[in-house]
N, C-alpha and C positions, 0 to 999 in steps of 0.2 A: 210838850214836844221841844226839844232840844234843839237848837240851830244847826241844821245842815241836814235834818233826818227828815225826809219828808214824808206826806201823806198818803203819799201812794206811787207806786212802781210797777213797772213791767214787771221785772224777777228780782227776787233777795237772794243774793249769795250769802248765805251764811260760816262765815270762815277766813281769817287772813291769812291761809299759810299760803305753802306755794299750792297747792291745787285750786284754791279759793278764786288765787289773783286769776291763778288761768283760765278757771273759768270766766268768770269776771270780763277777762281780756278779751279770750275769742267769741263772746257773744258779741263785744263791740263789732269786732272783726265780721259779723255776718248781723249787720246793720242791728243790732239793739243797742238804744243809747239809754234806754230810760230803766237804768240799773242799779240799784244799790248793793253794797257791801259791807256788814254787820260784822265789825271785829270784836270780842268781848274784852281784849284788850288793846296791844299793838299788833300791829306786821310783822307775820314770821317768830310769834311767841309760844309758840304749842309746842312744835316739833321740827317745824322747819328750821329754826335758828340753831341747834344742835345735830343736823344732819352731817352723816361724811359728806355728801357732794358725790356719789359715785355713780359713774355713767356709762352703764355697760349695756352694749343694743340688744342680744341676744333674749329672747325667750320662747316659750315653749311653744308658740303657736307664728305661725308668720303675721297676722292681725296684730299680734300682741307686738311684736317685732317691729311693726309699720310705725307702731305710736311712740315707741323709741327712738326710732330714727328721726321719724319728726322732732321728738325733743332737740335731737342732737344740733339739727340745721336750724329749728328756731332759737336756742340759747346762742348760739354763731351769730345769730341776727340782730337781734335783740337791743344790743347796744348803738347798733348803728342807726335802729329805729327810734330807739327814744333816748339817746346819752347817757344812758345806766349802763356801767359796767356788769359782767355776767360774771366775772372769772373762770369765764369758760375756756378749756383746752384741751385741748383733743391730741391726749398723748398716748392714746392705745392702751389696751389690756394685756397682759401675760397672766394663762391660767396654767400650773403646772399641775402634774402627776407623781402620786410617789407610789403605788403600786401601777402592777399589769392592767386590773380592771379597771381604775381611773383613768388610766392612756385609752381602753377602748370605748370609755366616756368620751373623753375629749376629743376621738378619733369624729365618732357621732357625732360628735359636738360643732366642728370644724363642718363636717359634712350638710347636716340643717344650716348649718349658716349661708350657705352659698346656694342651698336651696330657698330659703329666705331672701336671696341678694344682699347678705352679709359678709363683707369680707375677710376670711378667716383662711391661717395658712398654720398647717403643724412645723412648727420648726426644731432644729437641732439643741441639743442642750449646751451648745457652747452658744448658738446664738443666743437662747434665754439668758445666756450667763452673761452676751458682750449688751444687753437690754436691761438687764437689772445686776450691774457688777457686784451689790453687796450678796446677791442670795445664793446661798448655797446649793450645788446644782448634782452631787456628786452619788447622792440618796433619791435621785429622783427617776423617772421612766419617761418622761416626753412631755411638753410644751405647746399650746397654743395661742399665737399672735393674732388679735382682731386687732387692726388699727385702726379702726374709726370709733371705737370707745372715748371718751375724757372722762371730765371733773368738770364739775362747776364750786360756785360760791353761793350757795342754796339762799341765805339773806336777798345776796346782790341782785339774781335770778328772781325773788321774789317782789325786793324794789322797782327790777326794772318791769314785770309784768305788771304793778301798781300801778307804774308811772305810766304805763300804755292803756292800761285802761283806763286812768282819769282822762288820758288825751282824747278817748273812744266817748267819753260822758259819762264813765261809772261814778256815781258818786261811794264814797268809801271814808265811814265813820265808826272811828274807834273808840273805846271805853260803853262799847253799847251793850248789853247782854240780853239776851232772847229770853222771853220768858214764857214765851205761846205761840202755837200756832195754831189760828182760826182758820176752821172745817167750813164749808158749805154745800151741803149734796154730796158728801164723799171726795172734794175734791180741795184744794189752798184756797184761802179766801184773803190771806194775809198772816202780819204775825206780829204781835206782843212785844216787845223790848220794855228796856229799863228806862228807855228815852220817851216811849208813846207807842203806837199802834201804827203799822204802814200795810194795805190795800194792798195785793198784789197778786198775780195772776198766775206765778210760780215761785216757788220756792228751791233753793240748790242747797242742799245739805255737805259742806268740805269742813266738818268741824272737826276734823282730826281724833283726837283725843275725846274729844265729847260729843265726837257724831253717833255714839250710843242713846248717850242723853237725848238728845235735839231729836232723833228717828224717835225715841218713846214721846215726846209731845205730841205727836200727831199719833202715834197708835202703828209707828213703822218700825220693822226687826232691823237692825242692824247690827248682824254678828260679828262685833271686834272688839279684844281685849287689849289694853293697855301689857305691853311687855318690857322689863329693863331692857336694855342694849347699851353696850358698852365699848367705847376705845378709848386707848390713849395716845396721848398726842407728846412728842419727844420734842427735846431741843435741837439745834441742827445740827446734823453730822456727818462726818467728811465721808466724801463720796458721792454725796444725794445731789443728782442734778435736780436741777427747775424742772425737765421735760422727762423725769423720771416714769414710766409708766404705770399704769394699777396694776398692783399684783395679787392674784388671789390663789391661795393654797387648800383646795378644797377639803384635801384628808386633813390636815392642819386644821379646820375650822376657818381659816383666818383670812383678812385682807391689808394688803398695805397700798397707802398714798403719798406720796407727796406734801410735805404742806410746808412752808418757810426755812427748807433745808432741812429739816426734819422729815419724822414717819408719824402718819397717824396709820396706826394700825387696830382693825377691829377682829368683829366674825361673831356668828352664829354657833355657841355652847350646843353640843349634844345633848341636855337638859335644859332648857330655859328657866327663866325665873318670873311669872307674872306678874303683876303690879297690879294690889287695890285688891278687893275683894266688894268693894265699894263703885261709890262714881266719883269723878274726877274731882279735885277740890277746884271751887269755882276761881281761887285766886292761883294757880297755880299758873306761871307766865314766867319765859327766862329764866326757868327754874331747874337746879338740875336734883337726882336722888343718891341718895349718899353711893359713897366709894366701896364697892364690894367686890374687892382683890381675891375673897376665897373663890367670888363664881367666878370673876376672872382669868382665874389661876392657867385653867386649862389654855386658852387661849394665849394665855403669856408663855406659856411653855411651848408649846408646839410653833410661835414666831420666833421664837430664838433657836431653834432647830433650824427655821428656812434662811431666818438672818441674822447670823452669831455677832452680827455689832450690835444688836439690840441688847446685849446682856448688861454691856459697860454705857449703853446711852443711857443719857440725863431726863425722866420724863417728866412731863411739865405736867400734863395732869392725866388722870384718869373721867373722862366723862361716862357718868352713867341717864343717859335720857330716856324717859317710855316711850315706846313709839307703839303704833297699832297694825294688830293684829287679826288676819283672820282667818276661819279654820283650816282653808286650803289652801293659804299663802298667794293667794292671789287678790287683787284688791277689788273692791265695790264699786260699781258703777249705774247708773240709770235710775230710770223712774219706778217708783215705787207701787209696789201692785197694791199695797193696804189703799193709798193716799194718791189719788189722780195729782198730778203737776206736782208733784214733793221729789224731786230725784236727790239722789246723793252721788257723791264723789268721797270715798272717804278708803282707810282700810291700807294704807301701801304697805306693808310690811315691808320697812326699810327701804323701799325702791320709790319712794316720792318724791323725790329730786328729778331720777329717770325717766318717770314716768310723767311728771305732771303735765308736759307741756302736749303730750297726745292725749294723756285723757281731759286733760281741760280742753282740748280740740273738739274730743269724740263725745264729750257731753254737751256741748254747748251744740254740735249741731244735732243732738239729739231732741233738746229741746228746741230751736228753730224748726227743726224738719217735723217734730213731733215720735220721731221713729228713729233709732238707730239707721247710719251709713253706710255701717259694714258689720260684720259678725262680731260683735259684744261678747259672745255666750261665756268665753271662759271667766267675764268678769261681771256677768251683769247679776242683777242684783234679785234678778227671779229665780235663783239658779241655790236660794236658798228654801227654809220654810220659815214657820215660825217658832219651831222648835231648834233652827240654831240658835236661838237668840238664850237660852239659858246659861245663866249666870255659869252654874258648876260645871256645865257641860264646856263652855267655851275654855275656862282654865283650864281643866283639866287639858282637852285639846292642846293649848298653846306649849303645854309643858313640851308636847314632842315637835309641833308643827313647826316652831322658827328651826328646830335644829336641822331641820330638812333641808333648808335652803343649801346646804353644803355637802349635805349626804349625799351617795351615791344614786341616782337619776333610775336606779333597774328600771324594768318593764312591770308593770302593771302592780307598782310598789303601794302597798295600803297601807293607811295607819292602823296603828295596833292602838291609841288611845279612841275613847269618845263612843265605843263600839254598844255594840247590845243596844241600840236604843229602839229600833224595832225589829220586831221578829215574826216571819209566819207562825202558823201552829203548828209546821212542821217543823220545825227548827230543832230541838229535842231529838226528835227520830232520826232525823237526816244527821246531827252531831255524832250518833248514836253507831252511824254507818261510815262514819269514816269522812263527812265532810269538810274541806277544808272550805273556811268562809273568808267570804269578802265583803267590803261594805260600799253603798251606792244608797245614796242618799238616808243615811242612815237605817237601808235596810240590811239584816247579815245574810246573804246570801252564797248558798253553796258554789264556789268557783269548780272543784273536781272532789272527786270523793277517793281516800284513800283505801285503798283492798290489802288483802294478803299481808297485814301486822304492820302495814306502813303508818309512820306518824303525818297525820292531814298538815303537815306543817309547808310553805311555799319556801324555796333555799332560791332565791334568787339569784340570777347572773344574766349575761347578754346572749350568750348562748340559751342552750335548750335547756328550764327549767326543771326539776323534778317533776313537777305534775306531769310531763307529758306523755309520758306511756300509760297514766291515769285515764287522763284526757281522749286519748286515741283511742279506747277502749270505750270509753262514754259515745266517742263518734262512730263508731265501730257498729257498736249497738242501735244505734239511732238506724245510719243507713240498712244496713241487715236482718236487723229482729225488732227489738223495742227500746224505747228509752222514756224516763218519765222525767222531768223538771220542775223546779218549783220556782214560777214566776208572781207571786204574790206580789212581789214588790211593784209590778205595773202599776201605772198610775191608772186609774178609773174616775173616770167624770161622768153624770148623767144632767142632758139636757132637757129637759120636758117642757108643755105648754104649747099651745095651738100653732107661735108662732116657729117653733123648732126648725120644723122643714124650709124656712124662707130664711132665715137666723145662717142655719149649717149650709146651705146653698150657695150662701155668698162668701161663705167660709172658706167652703173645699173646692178644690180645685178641681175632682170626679163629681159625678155626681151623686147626689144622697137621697132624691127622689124616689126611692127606691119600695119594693111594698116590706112590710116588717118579717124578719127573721134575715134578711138581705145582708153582707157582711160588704164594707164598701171600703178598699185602700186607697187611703187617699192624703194628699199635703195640704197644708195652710200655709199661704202664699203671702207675700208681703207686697207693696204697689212695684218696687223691684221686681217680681216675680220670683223672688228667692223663699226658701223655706223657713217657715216660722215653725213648724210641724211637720211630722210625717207621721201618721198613725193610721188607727181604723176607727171606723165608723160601724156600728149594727145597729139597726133601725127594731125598737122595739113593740113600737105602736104608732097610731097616726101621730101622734104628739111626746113621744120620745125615742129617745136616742140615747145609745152607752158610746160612749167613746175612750179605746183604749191607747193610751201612751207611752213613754219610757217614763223608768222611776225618776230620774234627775227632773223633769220638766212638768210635773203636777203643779207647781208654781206660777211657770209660764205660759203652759198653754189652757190654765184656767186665768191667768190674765187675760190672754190674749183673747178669747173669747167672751171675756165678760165687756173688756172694753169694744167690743162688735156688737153688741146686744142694744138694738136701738131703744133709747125709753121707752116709747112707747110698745115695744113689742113685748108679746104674753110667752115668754121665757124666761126660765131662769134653770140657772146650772149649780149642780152640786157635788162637791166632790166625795164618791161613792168609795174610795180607794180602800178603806180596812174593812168594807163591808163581806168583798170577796177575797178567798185565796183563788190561785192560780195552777192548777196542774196540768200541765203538756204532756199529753201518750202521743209520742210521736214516732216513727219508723213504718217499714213494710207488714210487721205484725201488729200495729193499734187497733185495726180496726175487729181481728181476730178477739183480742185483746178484753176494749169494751162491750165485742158482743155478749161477752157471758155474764159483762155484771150491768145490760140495757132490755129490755123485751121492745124497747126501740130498734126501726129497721136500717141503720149502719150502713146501707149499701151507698153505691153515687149516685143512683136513681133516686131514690128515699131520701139522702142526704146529700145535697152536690157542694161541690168545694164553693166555699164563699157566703156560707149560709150557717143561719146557726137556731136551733132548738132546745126546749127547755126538755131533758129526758131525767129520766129514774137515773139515778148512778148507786150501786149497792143498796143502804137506804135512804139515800139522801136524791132532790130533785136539783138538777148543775143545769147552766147554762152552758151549752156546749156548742162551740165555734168550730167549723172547720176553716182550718188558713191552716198556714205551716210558717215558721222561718227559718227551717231546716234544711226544706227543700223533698221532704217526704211526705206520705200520707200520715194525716195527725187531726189531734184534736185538743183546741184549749178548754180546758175544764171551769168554769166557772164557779166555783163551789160557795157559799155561804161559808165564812170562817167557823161555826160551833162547828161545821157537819165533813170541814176539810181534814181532820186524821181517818176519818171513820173513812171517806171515800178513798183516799190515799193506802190505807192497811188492805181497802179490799180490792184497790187497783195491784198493790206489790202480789196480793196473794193468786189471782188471777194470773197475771202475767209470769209465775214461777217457771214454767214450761216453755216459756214464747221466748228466753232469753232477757225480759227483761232487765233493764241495768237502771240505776239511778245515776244523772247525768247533771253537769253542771255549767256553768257561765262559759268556759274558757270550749265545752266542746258545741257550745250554742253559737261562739267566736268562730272557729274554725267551719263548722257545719256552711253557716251563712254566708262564708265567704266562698267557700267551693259554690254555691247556688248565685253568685253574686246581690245578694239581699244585701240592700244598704240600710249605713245605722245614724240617725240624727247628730248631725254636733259632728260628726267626722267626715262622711260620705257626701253627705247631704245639710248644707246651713243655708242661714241667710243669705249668705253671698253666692249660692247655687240654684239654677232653676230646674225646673222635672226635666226640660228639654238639655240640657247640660250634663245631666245625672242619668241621663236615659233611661227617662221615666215618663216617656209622653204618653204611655198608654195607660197613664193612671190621671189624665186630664182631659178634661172635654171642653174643649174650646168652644164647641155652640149648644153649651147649655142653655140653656133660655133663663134670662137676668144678668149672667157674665158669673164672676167671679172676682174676688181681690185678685188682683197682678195678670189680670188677662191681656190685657190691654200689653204690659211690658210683655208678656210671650210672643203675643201676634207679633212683633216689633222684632223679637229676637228670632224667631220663625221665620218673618222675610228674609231676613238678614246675612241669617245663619250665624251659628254657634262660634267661639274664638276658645273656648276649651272642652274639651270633652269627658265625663269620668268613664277610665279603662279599670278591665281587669287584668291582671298579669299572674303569668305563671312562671319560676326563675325556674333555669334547667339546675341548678346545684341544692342539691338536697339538703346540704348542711348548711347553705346562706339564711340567716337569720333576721330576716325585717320585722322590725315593731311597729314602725311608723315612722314620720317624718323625713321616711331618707328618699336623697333626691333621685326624680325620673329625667335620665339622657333618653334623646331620641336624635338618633346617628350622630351620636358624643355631644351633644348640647343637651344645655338645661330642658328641659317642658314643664317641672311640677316636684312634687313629692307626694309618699305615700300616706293616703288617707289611714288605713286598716291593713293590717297584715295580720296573719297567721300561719301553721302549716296546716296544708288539706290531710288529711292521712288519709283519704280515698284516691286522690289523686296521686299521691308520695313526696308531693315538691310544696316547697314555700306557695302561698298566694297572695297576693297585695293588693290594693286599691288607690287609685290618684286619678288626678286629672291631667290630662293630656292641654297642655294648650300653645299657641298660636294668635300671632299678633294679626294675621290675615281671617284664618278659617277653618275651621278643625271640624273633617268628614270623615265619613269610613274610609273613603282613599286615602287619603293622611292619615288616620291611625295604620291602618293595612299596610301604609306601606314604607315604615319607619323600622330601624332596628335599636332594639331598646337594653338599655341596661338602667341596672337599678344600684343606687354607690351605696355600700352599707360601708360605716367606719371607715371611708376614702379607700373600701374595695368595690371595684366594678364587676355586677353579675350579669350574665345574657338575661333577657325574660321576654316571653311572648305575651304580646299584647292580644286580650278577646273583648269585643265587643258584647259577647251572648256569653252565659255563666258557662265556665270550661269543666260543671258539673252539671249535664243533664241529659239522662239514661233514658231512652224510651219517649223521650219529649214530656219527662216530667212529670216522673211517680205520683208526687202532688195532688194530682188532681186525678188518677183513678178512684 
């Protein structure tokens, strides 16, 4: 044992950069003193040391946005708290446009930001030009000014959060290197170094560069590849003030900053360049990888287009440093579902400077609270499986994913690398009919299907996509005659064992008491009262249960219920997911449909909505669920994968007469929003409760035992609600919402859009958000507000409905 390293600890941080420090820092900050911090070299030697410094608030979610802006006010602070300079300064952003579609980017752009509480103003191209005199402004289409963007000094920033956490009692010992981390019962038990063995009760994985490594000793995935990144950094020259702002050129590729009268100018290649094929080399510290001017090249060219003094300035060097990456450009966070108490912080894809001082916030009180604060989802670390973690598949990825960071934002843009990695067994047939696919958790999934000699290909824009008269047609079908989908990719979980029924009880927020064939909709509540889940429950027998999901969350909500599984209880869960495909007959003619290929009796007497039985389907035996998330009469098919073409060929053949159509993602999008069905992760998260989402009649508040987060309902139940989710309907046809854009109610803020789509039953846009209110948000306040919705800083009228502004006869559904 080495002097300073002791025996045992509350939590190991393992990691000196700057996420390491911060966390480190704000576990002091929420009373843990008995902390250690395990550098395998010095402070700031991985990646932080080589960072630009760039500090821009904006991102894609407002969660995401929160922990920005925190950095921004805590590197402001920082110095005064512990006499470590930050080099922090808050000189504002300028993002320019050189085409039309870019301005109606950054139109949007501007627009989420102030629905965020970011502030963002489009300015004219002369003022861009009296903001940054040297760039060329004459080639471009429009400008947006955030001024509360900076820079820091990512070293100093790292210092000073060192220096706050020794003052908090971290202890923080360098030259140590991890060599193990010791399991006991599935959970940290301590860990191994170079120096000796330290006890300890959690473990924080912020290894930057080697938090690949570190996640494999304990048997945890952690999907990041090491990627070159490159800028260079010039001599000073005339023109460049001190309080010069950041400039980024998104069609360029590129960014500039400030630094000592000079430009350090970078950016994200349209083709990236991997690093390693390997693991890190263990001495690799303050180290940079050679100079490669050919991948650079692109990026030098297109800054000297935005700033023609760069052509004649002096540069002083080109740095090329790895930094990490991962597949969806968003970074890692939380605890790890392989390994109880192993969380990581790891993953920024260049934005670790930005980000570190919220997620070193949002971890640290993860681990004190034992649960996430607020909605983690777009970054937590369940939101993977174990099959990101593959070596070829991650490269391969990285080649297109950094280049994203710059690319154009389109709506519902997918990657084209990393794809095929899983497939129904319809996949073939359905390519065969014109489907164009998309991918969602590594399944390919039909989005619309092309007809009449069209290429299944998606031509993105902010406007109305190609697909959509595909699309419309798909939804067309559904409500009118028939429509079939292929939902394989759900996630399927089955719970069994005596104690099942006590297990899901405490689980769901409905109740699941229920006798078997029973179909039960229902959420997993968090002590918040917010949504960990939203799925269904069908009760198969005294002692099981299937529980179906979205495909992103087979991760999560098999965590989340394993760690609810008391020990001693006679359960256990397994996930069922490629056991079955998935086919929905859904519309006015399903039940026509299945009668000819069931001697099963189809009617709502025989079979009522919410219920589900095992029938013949051609000659295969399916589980067959009635629910809908359409909004029509339907049926999910259950099928055994050998047996799902055969069921599938003799559903198309049946249904030839009834109008069948094969239908896809984008008109299952639209379908469920005219019925107002909400969808997990958007409509409905953690930081949403049923009573908020108006979803109270999918809880039972006096079930007998309670439920997780009952307790916060009855509380917000008293109380009453402070936002509400609406649906809205815009009168202009051609207003085009994707999401994010912000909700006025009588010209003020209230929210932004959760879900949008166009209904093509209805003919107009439809959108989803929340309504809120710092008093109390009722049907008389929504009812009695007039709302517009700002797409690209234009204002639409839209009528607010509390009841779906699709339901015919009081809801085909359930005849």
């Amino acid at each position: 044992m080495t002097a300073g390293l002791p025996s045992h600890a509350r939590a190991v941080v393992i990691g000196g950069g700057i996420v390491g420090c911060s966390a480190a820092y704000h576990l002091t900050r929420l009373g843990w003193r008995d902390v250690v911090l395990l550098e395998r070299g010095s402070l700031s030697c991985g990646t932080t040391w080589h960072a630009a410094g760039l500090v821009g608030q904006l991102r894609s979610s407002a969660n995401m946005t929160q922990l920005i802006r925190y950095s921004t006010e805590l590197y402001a602070s920082l110095e005064a708290e512990t006499g470590q300079a930050t080099g922090w300064k808050r000189c504002g952003s300028l993002s320019v446009a050189r085409t039309a579609e870019r301005l109606i980017q950054l139109k949007r752009t501007a627009s989420m930001a102030r629905g965020f509480g970011v502030e963002a103003e489009l300015i004219s191209l002369g003022e861009a030009a009296r903001r940054w005199p040297l760039m060329r402004t004459d080639d471009l289409t429009g400008a947006v000014w955030i001024p509360g963007d900076g820079k820091a000094n990512p070293a100093d920033v790292t210092a000073a959060l060192a220096r706050g956490a020794r003052a908090g009692g971290v202890r923080i010992c360098e030259n140590v290197k991890l060599t193990g981390i010791t399991v006991v019962n599935g959970g940290v038990a301590g860990v191994r170094t170079s120096a000796g063995d330290v006890s300890c009760e959690v473990v924080v994985n912020c290894g930057g560069l080697w938090a690949r490594e570190i996640g494999r000793l304990g048997g945890v995935t952690v999907p990041l590849h090491p990627v070159e990144h490159m800028y260079v950094v010039t001599r000073p020259i005339d023109g460049v003030p001190s309080d010069l702002p950041v400039m980024r050129d998104p069609d360029g590729h590129v960014y500039f900053k400030e630094e000592v009268g000079g430009l350090v100018m970078g950016g994200f290649e349209p083709v990236a360049k991997p690093w390693l094929s390997r693991d890190v080399p263990e001495d690799f510290a303050f180290t940079l990888l050679k100079e490669d001017w050919q991948q650079f090249e692109i990026l030098m060219t297109n800054a000297m287009v935005r700033v023609p003094a760069l052509a004649s300035a002096e540069v002083h060097r080109l740095v090329n440093g790895p930094e990490s990456f991962t597949p969806d450009n968003q970074f890692i966070l939380g605890e790890a579902p392989e390994l109880r108490r192993f969380f990581v912080g790891a993953g920024f894809n260049s934005a670790g400077i930005a980000s570190a001082g919220g997620a070193g916030r949002a971890l640290a009180e993860w681990i004190v609270e034992g649960r996430p604060t607020m909605d983690l989802w777009p970054v937590d670390i369940r939101r993977f499986a174990r099959w990101h973690g593959n070596e070829r598949w991650l490269r391969e990825r990285m080649v297109e994913a950094v280049g994203l960071h710059y690319a154009m934002a389109w709506p519902l843009r997918d990657y084209k690398s990393g794809r095929g990695v899983r497939r129904s067994p319809l996949h073939d047939r359905l390519g065969a009919k014109g489907a164009a696919f998309g991918s969602k958790m590594g399944w390919e999934r039909a989005n619309w299907f092309a007809t009449d000699g069209a290429r299944p290909e998606t031509i993105y824009s902010f406007g109305s996509q190609n697909w959509r008269p595909y699309a419309a047609a798909e939804h067309r079908a559904a409500r009118e005659a028939v429509a079939v989908f292929d939902q394989t990719s759900f996630s399927k979980l089955l719970l069994q064992g005596p104690d099942a029924e006590a297990v899901l009880q405490r689980l769901c927020a409905n109740d699941v008491a229920v006798p078997s064939g029973k179909v039960v909709y229902t959420g997993m509540l968090s002590e918040r009262g917010g949504y960990e889940s939203d799925l269904t429950v069908t009760r198969l027998a005294a002692d099981a249960y299937f529980i179906v999901t979205g495909a992103a969350q087979a991760t999560r909500d098999a965590d989340w219920i394993r760690r609810h599984i008391p020990e001693e209880a006679r359960a256990r869960l397994t996930d069922v997911t490629s056991s079955h495909a998935v086919l929905s007959v859904m519309g006015p003619g399903s039940r026509a449909l299945l009668q000819r290929l069931t001697g099963a009796d189809l009617s709502s007497a025989a079979f009522p909505f919410g219920t589900m039985q095992e029938i013949g389907i051609g000659h295969a035996v399916v589980r067959a669920v009635r629910i809908t998330y359409v909004g029509e009469l339907g049926w999910e098919l259950y099928v055994p994968m050998e047996c799902a073409a055969g069921v599938y060929d003799a559903v198309v053949e049946a249904g030839a007469d009834l109008g069948l159509r094969d239908a896809g993602y984008y008109a299952l999008e639209s379908l469920r929003l005219e019925k107002g069905y909400r969808a997990w992760g958007r409509d409905v998260t953690p930081d949403d409760t049923p009573l908020e989402a108006g979803l109270e009649f999918a809880v039972r508040l006096d079930k007998p035992g309670g439920f997780i987060g009952r307790e916060a309902l009855l509380a917000q139940k008293e109380r009453g609600v402070r936002k509400r989710l609406v649906i809205f309907t815009l009168e202009d046809a051609e207003a085009r919402p994707w999401g994010d854009e912000p909700i006025l109610r009588n010209g003020a803020l209230v929210g932004w859009v959760t879900s949008a789509a166009f209904g093509h039953t209805l003919g107009r846009p439809v959108a989803m958000g929340y309504v809120r209110h710092a008093e109390r948000v009722d049907q008389a306040f929504v009812e009695s507000g007039a709302y517009e919705i700002e797409i690209a800083g234009e204002r639409f009228h839209a009528r607010a409905h509390l009841r779906a502004p699709y339901d015919p006869a009081g809801a085909r559904a359930r005849v």
